[in-house]
PDB file with one MODEL, atoms N, CA, C and O in Angstrom:
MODEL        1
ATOM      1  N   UNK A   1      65.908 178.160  -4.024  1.00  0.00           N
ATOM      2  CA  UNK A   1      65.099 178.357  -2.832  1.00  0.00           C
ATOM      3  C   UNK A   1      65.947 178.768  -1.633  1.00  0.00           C
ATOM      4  O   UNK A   1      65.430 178.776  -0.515  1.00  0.00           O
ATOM      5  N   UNK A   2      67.352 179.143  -1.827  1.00  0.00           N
ATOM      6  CA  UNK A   2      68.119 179.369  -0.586  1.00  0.00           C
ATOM      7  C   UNK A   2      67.793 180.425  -0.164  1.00  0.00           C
ATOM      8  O   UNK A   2      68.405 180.516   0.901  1.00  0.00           O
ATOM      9  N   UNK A   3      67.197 181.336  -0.306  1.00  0.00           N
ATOM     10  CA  UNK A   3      66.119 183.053   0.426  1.00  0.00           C
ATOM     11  C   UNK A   3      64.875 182.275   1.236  1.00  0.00           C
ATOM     12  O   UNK A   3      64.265 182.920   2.089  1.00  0.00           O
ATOM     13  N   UNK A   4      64.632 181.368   1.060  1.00  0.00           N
ATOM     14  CA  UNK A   4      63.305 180.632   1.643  1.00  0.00           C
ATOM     15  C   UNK A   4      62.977 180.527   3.375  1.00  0.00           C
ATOM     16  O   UNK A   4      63.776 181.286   3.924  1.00  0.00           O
ATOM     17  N   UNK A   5      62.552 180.206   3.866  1.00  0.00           N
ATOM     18  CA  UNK A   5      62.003 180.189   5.554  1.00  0.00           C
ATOM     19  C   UNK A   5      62.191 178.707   5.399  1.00  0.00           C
ATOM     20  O   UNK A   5      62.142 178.205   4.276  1.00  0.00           O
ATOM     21  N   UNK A   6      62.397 178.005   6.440  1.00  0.00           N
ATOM     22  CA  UNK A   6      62.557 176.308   6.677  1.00  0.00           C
ATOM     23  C   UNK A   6      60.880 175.918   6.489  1.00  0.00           C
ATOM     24  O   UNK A   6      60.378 174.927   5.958  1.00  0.00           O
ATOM     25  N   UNK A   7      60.391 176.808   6.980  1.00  0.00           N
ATOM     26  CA  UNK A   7      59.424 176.034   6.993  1.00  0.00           C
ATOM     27  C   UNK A   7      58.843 175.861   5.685  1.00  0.00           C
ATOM     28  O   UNK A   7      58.303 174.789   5.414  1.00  0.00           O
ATOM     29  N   UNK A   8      58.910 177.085   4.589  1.00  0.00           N
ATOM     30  CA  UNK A   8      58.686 176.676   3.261  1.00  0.00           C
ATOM     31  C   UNK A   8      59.624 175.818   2.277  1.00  0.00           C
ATOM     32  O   UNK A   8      59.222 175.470   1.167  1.00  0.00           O
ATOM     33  N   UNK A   9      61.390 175.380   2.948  1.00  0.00           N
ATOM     34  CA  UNK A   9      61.143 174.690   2.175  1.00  0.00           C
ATOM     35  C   UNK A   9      61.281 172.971   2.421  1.00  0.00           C
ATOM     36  O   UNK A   9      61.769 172.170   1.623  1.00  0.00           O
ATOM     37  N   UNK A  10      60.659 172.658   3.859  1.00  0.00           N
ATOM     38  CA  UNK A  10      59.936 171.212   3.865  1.00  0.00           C
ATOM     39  C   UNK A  10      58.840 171.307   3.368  1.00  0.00           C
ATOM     40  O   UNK A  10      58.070 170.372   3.147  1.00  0.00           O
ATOM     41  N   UNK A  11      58.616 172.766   3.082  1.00  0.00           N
ATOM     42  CA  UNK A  11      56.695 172.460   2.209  1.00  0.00           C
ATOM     43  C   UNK A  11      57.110 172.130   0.722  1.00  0.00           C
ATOM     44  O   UNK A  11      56.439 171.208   0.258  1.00  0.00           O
ATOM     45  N   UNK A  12      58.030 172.646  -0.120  1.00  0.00           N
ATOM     46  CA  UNK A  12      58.490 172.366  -1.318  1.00  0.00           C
ATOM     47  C   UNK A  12      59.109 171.010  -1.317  1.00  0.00           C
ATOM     48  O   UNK A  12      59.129 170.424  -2.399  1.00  0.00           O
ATOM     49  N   UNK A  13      59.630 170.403  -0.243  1.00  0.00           N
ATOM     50  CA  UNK A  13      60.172 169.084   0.024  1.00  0.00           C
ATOM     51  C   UNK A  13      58.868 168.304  -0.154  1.00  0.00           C
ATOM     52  O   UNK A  13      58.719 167.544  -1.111  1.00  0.00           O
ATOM     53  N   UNK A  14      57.701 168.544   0.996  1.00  0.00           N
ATOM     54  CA  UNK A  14      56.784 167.273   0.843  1.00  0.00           C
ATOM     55  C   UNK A  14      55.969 167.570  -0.227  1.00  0.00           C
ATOM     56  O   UNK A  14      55.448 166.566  -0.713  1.00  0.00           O
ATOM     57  N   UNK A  15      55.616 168.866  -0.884  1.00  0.00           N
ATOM     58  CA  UNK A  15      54.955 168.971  -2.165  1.00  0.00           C
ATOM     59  C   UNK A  15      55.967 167.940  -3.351  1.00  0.00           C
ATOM     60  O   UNK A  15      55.481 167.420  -4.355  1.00  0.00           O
ATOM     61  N   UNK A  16      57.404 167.826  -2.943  1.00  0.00           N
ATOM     62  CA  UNK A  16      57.346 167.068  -4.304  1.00  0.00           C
ATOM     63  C   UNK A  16      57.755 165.360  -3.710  1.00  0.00           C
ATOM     64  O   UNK A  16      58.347 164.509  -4.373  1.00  0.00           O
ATOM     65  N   UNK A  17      57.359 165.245  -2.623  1.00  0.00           N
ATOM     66  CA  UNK A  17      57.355 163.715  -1.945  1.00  0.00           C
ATOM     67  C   UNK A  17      59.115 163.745  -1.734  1.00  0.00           C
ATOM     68  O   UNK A  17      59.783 162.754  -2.027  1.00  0.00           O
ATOM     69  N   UNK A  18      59.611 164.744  -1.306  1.00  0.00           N
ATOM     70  CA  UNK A  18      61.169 164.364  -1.502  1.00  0.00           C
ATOM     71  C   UNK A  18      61.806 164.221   0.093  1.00  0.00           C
ATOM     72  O   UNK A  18      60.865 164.627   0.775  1.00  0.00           O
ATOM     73  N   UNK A  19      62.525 163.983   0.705  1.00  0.00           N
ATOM     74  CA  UNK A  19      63.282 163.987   2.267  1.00  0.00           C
ATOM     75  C   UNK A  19      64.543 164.725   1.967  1.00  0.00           C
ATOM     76  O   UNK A  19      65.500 164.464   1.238  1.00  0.00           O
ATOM     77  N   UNK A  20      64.278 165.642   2.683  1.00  0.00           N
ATOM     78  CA  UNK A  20      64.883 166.985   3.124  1.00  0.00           C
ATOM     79  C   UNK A  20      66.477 166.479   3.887  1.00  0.00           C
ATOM     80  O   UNK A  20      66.528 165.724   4.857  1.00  0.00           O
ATOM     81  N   UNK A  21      67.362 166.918   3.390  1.00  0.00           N
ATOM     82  CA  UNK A  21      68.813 167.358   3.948  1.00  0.00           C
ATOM     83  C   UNK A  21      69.097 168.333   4.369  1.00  0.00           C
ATOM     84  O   UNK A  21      69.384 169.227   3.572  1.00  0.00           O
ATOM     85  N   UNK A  22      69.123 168.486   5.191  1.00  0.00           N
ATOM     86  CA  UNK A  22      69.950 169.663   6.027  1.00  0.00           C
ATOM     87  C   UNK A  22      70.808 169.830   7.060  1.00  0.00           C
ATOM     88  O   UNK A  22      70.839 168.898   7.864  1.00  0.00           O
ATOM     89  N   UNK A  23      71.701 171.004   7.318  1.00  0.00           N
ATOM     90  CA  UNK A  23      72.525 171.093   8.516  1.00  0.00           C
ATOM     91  C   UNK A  23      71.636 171.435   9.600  1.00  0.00           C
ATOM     92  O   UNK A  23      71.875 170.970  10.714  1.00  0.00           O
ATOM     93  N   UNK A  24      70.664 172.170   9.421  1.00  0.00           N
ATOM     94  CA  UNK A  24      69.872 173.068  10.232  1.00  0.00           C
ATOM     95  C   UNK A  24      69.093 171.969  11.394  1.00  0.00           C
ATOM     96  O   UNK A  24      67.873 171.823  11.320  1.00  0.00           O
ATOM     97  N   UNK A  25      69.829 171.289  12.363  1.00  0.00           N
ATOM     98  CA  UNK A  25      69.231 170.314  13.293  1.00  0.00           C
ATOM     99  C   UNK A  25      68.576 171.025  13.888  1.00  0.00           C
ATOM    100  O   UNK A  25      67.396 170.702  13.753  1.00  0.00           O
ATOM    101  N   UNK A  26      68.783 172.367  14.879  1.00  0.00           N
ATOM    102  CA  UNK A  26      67.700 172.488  16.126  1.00  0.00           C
ATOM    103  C   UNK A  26      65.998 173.332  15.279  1.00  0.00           C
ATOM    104  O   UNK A  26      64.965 173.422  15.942  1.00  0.00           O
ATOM    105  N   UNK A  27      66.072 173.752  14.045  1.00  0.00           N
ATOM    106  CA  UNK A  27      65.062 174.081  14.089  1.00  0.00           C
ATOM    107  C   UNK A  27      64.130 173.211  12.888  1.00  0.00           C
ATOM    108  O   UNK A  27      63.021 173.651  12.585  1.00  0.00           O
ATOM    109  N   UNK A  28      64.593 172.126  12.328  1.00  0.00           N
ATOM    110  CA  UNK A  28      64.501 170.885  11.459  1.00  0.00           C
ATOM    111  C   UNK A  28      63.725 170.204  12.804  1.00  0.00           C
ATOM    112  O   UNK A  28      62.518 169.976  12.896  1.00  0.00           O
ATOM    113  N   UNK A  29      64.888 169.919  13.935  1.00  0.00           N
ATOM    114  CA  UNK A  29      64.068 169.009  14.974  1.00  0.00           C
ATOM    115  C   UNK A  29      62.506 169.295  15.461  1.00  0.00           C
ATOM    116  O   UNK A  29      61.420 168.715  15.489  1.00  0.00           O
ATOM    117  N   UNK A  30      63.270 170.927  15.928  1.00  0.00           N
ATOM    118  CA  UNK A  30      61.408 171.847  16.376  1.00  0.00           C
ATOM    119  C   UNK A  30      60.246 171.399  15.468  1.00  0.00           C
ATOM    120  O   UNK A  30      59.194 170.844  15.788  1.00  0.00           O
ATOM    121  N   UNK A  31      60.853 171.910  13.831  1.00  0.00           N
ATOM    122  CA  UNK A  31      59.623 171.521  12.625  1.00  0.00           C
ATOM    123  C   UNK A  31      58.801 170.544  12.680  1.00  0.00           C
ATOM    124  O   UNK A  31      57.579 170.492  12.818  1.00  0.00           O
ATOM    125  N   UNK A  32      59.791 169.595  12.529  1.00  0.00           N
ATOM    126  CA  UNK A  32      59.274 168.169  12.779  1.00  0.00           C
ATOM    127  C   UNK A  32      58.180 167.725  13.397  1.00  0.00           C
ATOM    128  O   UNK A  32      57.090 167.331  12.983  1.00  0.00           O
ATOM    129  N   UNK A  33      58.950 167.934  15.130  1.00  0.00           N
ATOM    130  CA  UNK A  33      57.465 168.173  16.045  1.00  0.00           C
ATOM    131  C   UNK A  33      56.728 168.623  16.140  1.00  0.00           C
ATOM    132  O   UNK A  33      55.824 168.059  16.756  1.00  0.00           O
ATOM    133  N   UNK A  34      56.491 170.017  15.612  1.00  0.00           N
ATOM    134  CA  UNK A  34      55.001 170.499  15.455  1.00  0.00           C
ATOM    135  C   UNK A  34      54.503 170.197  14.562  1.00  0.00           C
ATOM    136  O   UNK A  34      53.328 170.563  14.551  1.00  0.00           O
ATOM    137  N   UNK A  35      54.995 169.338  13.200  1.00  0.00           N
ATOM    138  CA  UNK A  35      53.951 168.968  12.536  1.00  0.00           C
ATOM    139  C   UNK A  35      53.665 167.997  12.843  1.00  0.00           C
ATOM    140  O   UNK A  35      52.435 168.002  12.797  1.00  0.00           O
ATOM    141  N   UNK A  36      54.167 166.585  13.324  1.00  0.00           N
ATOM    142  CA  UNK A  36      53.726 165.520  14.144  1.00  0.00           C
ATOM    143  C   UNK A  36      52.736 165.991  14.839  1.00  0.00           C
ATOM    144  O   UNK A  36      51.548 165.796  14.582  1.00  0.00           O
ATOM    145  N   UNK A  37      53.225 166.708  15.858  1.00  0.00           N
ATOM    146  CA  UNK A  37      51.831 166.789  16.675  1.00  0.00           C
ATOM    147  C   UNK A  37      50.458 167.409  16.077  1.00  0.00           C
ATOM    148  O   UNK A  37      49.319 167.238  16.513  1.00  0.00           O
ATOM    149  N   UNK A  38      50.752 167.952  15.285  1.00  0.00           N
ATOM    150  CA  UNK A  38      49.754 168.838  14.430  1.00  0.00           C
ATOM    151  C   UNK A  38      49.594 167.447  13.544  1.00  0.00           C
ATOM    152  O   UNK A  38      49.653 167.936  12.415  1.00  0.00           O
ATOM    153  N   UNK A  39      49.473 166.393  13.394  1.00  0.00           N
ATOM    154  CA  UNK A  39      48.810 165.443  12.612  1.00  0.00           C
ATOM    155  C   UNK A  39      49.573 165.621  11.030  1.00  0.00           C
ATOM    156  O   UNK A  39      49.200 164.923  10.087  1.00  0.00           O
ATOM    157  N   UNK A  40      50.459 166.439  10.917  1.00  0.00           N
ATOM    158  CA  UNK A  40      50.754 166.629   9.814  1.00  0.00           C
ATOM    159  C   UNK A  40      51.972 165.951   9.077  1.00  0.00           C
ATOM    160  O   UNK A  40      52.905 166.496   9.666  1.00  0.00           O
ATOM    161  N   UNK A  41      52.424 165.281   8.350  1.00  0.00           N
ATOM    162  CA  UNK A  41      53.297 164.461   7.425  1.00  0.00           C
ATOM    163  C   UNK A  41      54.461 164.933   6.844  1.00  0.00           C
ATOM    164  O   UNK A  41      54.402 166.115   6.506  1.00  0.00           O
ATOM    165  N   UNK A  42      55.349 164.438   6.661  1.00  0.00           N
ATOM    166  CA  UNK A  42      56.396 165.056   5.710  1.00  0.00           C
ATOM    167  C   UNK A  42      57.547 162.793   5.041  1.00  0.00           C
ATOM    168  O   UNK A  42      57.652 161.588   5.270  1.00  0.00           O
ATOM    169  N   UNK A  43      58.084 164.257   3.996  1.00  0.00           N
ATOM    170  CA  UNK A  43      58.745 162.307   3.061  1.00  0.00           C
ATOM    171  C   UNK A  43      59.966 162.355   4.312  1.00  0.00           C
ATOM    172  O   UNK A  43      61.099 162.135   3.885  1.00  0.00           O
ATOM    173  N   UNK A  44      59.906 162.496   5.113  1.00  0.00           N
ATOM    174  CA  UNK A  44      61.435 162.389   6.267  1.00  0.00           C
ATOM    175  C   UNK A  44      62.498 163.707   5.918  1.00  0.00           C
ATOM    176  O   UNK A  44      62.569 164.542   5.016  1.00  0.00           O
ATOM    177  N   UNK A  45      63.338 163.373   7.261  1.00  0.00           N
ATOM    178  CA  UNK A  45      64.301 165.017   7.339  1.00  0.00           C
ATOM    179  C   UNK A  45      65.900 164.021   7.770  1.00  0.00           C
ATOM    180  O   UNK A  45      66.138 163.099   8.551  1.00  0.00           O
ATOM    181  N   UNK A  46      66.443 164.551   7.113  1.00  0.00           N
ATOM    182  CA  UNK A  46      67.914 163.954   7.448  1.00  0.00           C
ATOM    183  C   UNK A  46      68.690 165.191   7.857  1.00  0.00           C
ATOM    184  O   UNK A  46      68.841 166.152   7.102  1.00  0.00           O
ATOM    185  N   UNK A  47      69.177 165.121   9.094  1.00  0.00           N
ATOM    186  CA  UNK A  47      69.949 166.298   9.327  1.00  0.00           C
ATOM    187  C   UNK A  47      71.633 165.714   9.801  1.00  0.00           C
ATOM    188  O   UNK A  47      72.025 164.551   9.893  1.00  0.00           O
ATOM    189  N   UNK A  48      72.246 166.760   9.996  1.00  0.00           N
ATOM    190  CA  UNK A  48      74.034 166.640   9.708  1.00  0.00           C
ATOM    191  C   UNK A  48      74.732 167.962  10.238  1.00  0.00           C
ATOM    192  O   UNK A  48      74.582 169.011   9.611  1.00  0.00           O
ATOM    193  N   UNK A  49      75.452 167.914  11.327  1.00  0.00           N
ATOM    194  CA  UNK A  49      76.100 169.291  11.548  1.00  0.00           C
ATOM    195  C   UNK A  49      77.286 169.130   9.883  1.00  0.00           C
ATOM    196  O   UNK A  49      77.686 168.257   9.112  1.00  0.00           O
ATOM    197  N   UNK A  50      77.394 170.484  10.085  1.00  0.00           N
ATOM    198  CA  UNK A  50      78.268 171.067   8.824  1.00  0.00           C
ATOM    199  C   UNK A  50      79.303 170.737   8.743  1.00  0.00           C
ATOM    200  O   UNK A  50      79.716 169.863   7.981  1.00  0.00           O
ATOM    201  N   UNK A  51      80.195 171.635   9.833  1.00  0.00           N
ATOM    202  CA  UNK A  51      80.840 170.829   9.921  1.00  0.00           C
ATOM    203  C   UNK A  51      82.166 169.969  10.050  1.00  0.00           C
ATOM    204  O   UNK A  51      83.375 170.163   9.924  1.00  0.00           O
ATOM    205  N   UNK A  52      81.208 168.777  10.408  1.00  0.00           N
ATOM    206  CA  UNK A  52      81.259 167.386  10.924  1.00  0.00           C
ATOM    207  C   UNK A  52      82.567 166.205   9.804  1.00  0.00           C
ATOM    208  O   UNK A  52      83.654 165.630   9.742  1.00  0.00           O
ATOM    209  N   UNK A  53      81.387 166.520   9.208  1.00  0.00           N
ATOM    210  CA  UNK A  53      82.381 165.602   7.891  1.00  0.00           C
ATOM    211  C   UNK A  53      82.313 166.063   6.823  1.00  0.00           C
ATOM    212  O   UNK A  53      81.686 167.020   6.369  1.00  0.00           O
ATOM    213  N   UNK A  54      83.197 165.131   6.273  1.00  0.00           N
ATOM    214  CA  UNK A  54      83.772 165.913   4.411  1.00  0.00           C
ATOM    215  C   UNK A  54      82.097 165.597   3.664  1.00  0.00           C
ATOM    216  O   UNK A  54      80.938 165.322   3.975  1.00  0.00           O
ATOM    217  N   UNK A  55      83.132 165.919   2.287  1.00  0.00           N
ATOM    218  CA  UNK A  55      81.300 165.889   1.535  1.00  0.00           C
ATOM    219  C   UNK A  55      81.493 164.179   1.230  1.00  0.00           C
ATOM    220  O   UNK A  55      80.584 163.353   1.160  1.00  0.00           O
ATOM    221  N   UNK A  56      82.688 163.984   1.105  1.00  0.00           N
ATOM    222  CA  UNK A  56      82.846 162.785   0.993  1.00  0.00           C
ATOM    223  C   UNK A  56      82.145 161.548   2.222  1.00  0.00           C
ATOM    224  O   UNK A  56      81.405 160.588   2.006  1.00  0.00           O
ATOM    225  N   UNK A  57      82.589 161.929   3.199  1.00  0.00           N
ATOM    226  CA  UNK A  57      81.872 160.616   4.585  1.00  0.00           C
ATOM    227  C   UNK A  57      79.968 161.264   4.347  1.00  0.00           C
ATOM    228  O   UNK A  57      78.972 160.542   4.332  1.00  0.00           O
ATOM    229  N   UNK A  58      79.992 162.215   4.250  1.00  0.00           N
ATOM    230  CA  UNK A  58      78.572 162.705   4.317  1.00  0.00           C
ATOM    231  C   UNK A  58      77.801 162.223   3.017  1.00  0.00           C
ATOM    232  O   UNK A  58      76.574 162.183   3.116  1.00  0.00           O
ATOM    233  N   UNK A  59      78.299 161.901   1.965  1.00  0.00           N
ATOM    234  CA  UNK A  59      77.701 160.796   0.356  1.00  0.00           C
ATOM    235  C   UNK A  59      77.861 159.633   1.397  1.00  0.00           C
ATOM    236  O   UNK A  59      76.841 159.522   2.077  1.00  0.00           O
ATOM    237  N   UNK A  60      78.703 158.865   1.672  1.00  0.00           N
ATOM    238  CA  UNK A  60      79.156 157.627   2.371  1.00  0.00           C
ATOM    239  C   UNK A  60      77.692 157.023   3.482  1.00  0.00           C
ATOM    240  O   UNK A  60      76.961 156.035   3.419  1.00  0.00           O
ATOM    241  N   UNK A  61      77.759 157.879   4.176  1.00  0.00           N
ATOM    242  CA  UNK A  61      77.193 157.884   5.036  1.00  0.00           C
ATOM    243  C   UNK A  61      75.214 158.036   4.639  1.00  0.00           C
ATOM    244  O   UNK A  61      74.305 157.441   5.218  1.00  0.00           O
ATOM    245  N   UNK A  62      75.122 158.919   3.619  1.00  0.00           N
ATOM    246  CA  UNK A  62      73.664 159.032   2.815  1.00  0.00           C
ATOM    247  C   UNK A  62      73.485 157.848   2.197  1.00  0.00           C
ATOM    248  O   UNK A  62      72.371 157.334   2.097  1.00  0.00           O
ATOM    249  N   UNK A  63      74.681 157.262   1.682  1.00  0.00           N
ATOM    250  CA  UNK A  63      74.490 156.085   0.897  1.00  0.00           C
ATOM    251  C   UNK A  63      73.657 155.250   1.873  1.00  0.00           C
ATOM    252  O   UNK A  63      72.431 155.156   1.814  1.00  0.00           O
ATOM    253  N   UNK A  64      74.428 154.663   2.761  1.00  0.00           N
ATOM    254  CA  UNK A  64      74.161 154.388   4.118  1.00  0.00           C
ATOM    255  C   UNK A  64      72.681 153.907   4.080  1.00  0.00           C
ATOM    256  O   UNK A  64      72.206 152.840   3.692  1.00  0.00           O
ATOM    257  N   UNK A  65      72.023 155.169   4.672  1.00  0.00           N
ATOM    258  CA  UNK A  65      71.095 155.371   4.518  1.00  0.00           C
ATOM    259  C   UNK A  65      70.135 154.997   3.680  1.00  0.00           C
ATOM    260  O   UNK A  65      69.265 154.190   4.008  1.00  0.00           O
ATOM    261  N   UNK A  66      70.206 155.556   2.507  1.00  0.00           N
ATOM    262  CA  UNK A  66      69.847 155.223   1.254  1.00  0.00           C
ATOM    263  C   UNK A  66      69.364 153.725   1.389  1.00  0.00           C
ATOM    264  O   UNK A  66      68.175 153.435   1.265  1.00  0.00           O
ATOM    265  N   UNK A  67      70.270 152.858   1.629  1.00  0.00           N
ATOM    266  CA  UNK A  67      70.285 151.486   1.413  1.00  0.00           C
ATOM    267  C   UNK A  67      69.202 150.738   2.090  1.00  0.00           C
ATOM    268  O   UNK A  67      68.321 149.995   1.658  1.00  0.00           O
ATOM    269  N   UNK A  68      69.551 151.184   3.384  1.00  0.00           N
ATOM    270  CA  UNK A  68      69.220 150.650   4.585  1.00  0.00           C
ATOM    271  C   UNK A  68      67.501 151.080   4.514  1.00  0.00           C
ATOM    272  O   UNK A  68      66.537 150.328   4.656  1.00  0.00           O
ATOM    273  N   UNK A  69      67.511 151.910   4.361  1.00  0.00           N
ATOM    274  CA  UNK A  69      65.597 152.259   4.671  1.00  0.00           C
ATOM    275  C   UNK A  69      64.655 152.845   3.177  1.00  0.00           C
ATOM    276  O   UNK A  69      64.990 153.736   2.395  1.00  0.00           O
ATOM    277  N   UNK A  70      63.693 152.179   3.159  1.00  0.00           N
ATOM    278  CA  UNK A  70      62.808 152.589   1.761  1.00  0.00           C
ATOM    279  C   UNK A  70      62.269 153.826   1.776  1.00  0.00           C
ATOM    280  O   UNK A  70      62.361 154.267   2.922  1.00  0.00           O
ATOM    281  N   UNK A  71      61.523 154.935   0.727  1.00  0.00           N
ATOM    282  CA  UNK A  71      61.026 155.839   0.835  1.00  0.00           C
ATOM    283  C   UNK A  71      59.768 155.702   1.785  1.00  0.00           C
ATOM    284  O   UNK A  71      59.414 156.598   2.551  1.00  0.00           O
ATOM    285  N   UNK A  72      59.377 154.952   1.703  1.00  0.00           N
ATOM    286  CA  UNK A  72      57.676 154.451   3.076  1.00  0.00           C
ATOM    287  C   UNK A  72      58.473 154.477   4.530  1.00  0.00           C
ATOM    288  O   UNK A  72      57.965 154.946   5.548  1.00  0.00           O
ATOM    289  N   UNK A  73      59.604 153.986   4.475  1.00  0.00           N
ATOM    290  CA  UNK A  73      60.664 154.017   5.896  1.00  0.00           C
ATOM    291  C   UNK A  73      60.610 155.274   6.028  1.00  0.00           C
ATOM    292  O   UNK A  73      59.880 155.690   6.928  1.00  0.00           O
ATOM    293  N   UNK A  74      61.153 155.997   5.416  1.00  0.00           N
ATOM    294  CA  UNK A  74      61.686 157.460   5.881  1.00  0.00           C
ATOM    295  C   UNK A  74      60.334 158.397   6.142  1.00  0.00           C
ATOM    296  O   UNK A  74      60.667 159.169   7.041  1.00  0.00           O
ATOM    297  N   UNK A  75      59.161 158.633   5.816  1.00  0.00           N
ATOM    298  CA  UNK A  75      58.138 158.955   6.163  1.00  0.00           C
ATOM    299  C   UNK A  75      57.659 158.985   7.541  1.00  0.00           C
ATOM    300  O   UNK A  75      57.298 158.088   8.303  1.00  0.00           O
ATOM    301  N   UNK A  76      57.774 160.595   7.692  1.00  0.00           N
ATOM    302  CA  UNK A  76      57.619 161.172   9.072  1.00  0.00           C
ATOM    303  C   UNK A  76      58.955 160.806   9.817  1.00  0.00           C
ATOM    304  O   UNK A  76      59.035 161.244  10.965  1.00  0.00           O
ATOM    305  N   UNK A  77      60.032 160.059   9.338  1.00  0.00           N
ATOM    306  CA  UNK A  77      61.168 159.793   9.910  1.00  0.00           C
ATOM    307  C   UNK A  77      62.248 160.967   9.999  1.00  0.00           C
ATOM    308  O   UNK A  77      62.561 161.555   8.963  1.00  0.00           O
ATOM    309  N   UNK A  78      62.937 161.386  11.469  1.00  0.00           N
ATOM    310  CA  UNK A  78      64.044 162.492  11.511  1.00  0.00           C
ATOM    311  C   UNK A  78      65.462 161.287  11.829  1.00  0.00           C
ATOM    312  O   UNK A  78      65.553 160.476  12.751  1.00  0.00           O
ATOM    313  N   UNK A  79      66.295 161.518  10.863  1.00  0.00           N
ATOM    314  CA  UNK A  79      67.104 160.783  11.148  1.00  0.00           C
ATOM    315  C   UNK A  79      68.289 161.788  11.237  1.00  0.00           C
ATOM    316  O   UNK A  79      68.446 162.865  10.662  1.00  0.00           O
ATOM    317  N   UNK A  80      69.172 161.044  12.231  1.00  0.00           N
ATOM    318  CA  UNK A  80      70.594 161.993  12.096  1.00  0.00           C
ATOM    319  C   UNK A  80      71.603 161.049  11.494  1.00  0.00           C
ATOM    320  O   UNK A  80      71.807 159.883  11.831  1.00  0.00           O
ATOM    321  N   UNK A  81      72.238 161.787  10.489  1.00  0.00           N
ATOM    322  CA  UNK A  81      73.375 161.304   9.724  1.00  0.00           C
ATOM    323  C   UNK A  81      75.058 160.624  10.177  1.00  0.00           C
ATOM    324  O   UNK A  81      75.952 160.011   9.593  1.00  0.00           O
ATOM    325  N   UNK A  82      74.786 161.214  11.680  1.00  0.00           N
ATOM    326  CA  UNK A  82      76.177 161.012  12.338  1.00  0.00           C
ATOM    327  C   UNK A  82      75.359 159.268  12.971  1.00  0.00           C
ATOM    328  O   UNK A  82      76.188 158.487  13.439  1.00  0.00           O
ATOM    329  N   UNK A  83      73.968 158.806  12.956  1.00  0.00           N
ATOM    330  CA  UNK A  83      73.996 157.285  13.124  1.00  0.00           C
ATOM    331  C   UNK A  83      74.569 156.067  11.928  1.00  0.00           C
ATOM    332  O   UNK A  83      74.577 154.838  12.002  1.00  0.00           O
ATOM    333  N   UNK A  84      74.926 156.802  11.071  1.00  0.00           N
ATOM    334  CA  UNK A  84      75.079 155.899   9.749  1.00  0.00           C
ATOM    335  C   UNK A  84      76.370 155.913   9.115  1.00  0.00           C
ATOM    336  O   UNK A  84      76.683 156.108   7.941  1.00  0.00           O
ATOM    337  N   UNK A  85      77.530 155.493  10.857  1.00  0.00           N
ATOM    338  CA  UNK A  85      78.612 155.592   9.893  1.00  0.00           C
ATOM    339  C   UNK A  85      78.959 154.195   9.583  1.00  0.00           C
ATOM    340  O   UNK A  85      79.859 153.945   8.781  1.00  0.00           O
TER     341      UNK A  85
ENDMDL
END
């Protein structure tokens, strides 16, 4: 799906109930909000400048995550990855 538009692929994200990773913060953030405000849902968006950290602190840090909040948590949730060190 890397030829895809963002916006199709948080639609392939919430079609399969999954939370979206990406570097792409300023237009992940925009998304977000217009579907909020538009009443509309997604399984959560985790975003991460590129980069930032290795692939290594960036698993570390997902783990993190992972742990800390359930799939019902992350729903409609934008989290940034640089809170979970």
């Amino acid at each position: 799906m890397t030829d895809r538009s963002d916006e199709e692929q948080l639609e392939f994200a919430r079609s399969q109930g999954r939370v979206l990773f990406t570097f792409n913060a300023s237009d992940f953030c925009r998304i977000h909000a217009e579907l909020l405000a538009d009443g509309e849902s997604h399984a959560g968006i985790v975003v991460a400048p590129q980069q930032r950290y290795s692939v290594g602190e960036r698993v570390r840090r997902l783990l993190k995550l992972i742990a800390a909040k359930t799939a019902e948590e992350m729903h409609d949730q934008l989290e940034f990855l640089s809170r979970w060190a």
